[in-house]
C-alpha positions as CSV (number, residue, x, y, z in Angstrom):
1,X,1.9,3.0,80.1
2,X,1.4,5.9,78.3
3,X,0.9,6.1,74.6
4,X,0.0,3.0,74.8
5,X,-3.8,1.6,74.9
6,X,-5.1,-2.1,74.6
7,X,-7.8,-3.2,71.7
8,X,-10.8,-2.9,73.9
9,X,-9.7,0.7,75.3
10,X,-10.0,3.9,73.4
11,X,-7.2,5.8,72.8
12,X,-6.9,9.1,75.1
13,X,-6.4,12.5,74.3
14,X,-3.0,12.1,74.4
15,X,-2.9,9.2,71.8
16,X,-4.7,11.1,69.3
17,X,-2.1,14.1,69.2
18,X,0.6,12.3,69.2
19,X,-0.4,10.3,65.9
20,X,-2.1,13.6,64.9
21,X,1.3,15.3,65.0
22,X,2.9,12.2,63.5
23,X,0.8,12.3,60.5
24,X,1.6,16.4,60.6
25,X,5.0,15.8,60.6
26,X,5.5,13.4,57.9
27,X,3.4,16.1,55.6
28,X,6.1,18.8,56.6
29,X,9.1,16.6,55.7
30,X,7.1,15.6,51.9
31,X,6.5,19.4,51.1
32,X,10.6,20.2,52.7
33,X,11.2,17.4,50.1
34,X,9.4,19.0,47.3
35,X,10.8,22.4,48.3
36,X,14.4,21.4,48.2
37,X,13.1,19.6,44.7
38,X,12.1,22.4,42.9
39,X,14.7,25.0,44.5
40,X,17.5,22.8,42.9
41,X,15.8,22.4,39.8
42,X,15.2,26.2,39.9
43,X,19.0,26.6,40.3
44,X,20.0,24.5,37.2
45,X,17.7,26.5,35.1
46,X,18.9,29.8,36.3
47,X,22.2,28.6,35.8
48,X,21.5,27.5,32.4
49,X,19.8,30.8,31.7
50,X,22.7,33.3,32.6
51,X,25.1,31.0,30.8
52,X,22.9,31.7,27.7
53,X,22.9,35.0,28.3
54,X,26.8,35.3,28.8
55,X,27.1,33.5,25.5
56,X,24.9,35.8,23.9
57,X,26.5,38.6,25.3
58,X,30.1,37.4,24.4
59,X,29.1,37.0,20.6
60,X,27.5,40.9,20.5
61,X,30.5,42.0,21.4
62,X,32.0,40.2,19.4
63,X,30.4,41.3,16.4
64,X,30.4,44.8,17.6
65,X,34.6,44.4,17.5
66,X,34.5,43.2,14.7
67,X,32.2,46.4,13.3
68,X,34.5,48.7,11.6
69,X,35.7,52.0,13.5
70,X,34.4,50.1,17.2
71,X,37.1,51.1,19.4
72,X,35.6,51.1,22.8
73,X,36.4,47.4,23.3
């Protein structure tokens, strides 16, 4: 049967891809893992970051209202 091989035979060509590309595939799907890891992570921060700046933004302009003779707001 193929892929399959008995103690005493070695394993063909064939064999060794096939776990080769197991073992390759299993890599992939840890690094996809990582990736979708750290691109979330990445997303909370920038998140974080332009809510920050918003803030930041909102109290400058608040300050410059409150300036006198500021009109352009």
């Amino acid at each position: 049967m193929l892929g399959k091989f008995q103690e005493d035979e070695l394993p063909s060509n064939y064999d060794l891809a096939l776990g080769f590309l197991q073992v390759f595939d299993v890599i992939l799907n840890i690094s996809q893992v990582s990736n979708d890891v750290l691109f979330k992570e990445l997303q909370k921060q920038d998140k974080e970051y332009l809510e920050k700046i918003i803030k930041q933004n909102e109290e400058i302009i608040k300050l410059l209202k409150n300036k006198e003779g500021w009109k352009a707001f």
